[in-house]
N, C-alpha and C positions, 0 to 999 in steps of 0.2 A: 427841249428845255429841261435842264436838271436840276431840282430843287435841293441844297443840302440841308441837312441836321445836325446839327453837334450838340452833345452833352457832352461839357469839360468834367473830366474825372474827381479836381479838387472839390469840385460843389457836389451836393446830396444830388442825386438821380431825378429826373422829375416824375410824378406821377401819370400813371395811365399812358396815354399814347402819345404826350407834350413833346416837347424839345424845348431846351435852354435856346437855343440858339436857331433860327431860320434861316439860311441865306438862298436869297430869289434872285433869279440873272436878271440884268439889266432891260429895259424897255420891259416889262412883263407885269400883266397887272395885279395887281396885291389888296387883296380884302382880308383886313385881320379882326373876329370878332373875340373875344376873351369877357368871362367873369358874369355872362349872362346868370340870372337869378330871377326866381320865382316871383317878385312883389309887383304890387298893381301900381300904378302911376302917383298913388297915393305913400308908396313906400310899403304895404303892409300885404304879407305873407296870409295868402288866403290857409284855411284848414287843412282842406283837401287835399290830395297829393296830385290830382289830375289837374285842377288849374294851375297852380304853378307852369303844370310842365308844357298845358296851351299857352302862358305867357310867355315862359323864352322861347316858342317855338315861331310866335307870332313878329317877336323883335326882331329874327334873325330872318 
């Protein structure tokens, strides 16, 4: 099963290790998570930089 990637040349590059574009064969199953972020259920961005990173660790 072979998964493509495209990034079309007219748009800016994506960052890091993204792709503009996924395309996944047919019957295959597909979990897309994106945009995870540190905040507590309450919306609010603990101090630390370790919680955060136990909360999207814990969502995904």
């Amino acid at each position: 099963m072979k998964i493509n990637k495209v990034n079309p040349e007219a748009i800016a590059a994506p960052v890091g290790q993204y792709s503009h574009v996924t395309i996944v064969p047919r019957h295959a199953e597909l979990v897309v998570l994106s945009g995870q972020v540190g905040n507590d259920k309450n919306g609010v961005f603990p101090s630390d930089i370790e919680k955060p990173i136990c909360i999207m660790h814990w969502r995904i």
